[in-house]
C-alpha positions as CSV (number, residue, x, y, z in Angstrom):
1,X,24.5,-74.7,62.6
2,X,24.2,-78.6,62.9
3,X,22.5,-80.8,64.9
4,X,25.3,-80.6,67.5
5,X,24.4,-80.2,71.3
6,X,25.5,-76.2,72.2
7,X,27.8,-77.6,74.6
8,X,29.8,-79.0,72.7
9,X,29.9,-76.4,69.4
10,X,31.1,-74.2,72.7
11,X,34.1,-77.2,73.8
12,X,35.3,-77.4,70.4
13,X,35.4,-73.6,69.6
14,X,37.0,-72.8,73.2
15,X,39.2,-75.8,72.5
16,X,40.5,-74.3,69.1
17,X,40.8,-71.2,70.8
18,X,43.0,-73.0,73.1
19,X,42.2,-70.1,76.6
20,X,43.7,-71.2,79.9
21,X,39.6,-70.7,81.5
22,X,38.5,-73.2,78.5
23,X,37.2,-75.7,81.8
24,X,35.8,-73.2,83.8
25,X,33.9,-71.1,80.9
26,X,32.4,-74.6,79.6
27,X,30.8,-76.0,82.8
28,X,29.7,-72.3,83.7
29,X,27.7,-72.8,80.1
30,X,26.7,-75.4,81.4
31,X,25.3,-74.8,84.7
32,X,23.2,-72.2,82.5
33,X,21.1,-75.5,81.8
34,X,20.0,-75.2,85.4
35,X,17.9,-72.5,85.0
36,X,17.3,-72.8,81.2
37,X,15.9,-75.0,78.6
38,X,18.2,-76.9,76.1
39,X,16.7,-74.7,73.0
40,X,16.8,-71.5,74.2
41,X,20.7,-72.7,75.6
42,X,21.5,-73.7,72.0
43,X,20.0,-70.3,70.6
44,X,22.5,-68.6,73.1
45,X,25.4,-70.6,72.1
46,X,25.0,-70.3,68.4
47,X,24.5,-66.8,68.6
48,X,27.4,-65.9,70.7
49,X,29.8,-68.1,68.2
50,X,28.6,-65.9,65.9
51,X,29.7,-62.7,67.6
52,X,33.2,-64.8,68.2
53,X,32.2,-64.2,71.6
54,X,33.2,-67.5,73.8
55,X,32.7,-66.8,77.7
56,X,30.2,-68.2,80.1
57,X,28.8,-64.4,80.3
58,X,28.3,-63.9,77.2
59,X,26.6,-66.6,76.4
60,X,24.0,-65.6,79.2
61,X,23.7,-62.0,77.7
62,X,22.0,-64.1,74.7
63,X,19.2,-65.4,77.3
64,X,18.3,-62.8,78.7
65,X,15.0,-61.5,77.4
66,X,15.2,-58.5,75.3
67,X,13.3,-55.6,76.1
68,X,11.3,-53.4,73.8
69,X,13.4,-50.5,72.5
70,X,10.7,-47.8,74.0
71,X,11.1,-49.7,77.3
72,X,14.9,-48.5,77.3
73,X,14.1,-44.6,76.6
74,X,13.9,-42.4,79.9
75,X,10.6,-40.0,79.5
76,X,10.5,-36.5,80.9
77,X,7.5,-36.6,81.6
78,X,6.1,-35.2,84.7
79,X,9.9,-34.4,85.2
80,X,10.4,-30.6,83.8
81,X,12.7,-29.8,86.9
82,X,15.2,-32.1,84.7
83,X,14.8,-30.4,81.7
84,X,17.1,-27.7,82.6
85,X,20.0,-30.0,84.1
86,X,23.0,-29.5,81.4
87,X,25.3,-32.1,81.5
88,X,28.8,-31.1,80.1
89,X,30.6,-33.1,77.6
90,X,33.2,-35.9,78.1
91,X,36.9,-35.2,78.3
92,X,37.1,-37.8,75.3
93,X,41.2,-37.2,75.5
94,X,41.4,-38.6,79.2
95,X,39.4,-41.7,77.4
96,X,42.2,-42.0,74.5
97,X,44.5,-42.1,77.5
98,X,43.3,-44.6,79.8
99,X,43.0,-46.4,76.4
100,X,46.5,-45.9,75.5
101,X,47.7,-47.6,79.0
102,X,47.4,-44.2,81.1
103,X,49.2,-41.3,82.0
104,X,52.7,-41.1,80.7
């Protein structure tokens, strides 16, 4: 992207987007600054434009630090009383309910 500050790639996108939270997204990006630099903030901006994605929390999901995918796997080991736990499937049609505005 260009030289432009994150903050105000952000305004102008929010802007276009025209939400009623456009104020209160944009300072909460920038309150972000307090408790991180002005690169890694610009890294965060740019890549949540990218994803179209235009909210103060977003943005902050893009500084966190990312862990290592083997950090993120949960070992068995030392743990064989869990190997036998069966967990039963998900009623996947009381999902495509609650996704078509619930019961009818």
């Amino acid at each position: 992207m260009s030289g432009q500050a994150p903050t105000v790639l952000l305004e102008h996108h929010l802007k276009q987007l025209k939400l009623p939270t456009m104020l209160r997204e944009y300072i909460g990006v920038l309150r972000l600054m307090e408790k991180h630099p002005l690169s890694a903030l610009r890294r965060a901006v740019e890549r949540a434009l990218t994803v179209r994605a235009h909210s103060r929390d977003a943005v902050a999901q893009f500084l966190l630090p990312r862990e290592p995918w083997r950090a993120t796997t949960f070992r068995l080991d030392g743990r064989e009383h869990l190997r036998r736990v069966k967990v039963a499937a998900p009623d996947l049609g009381a999902y495509r309910e609650l996704l078509a505005g619930g019961p009818r």
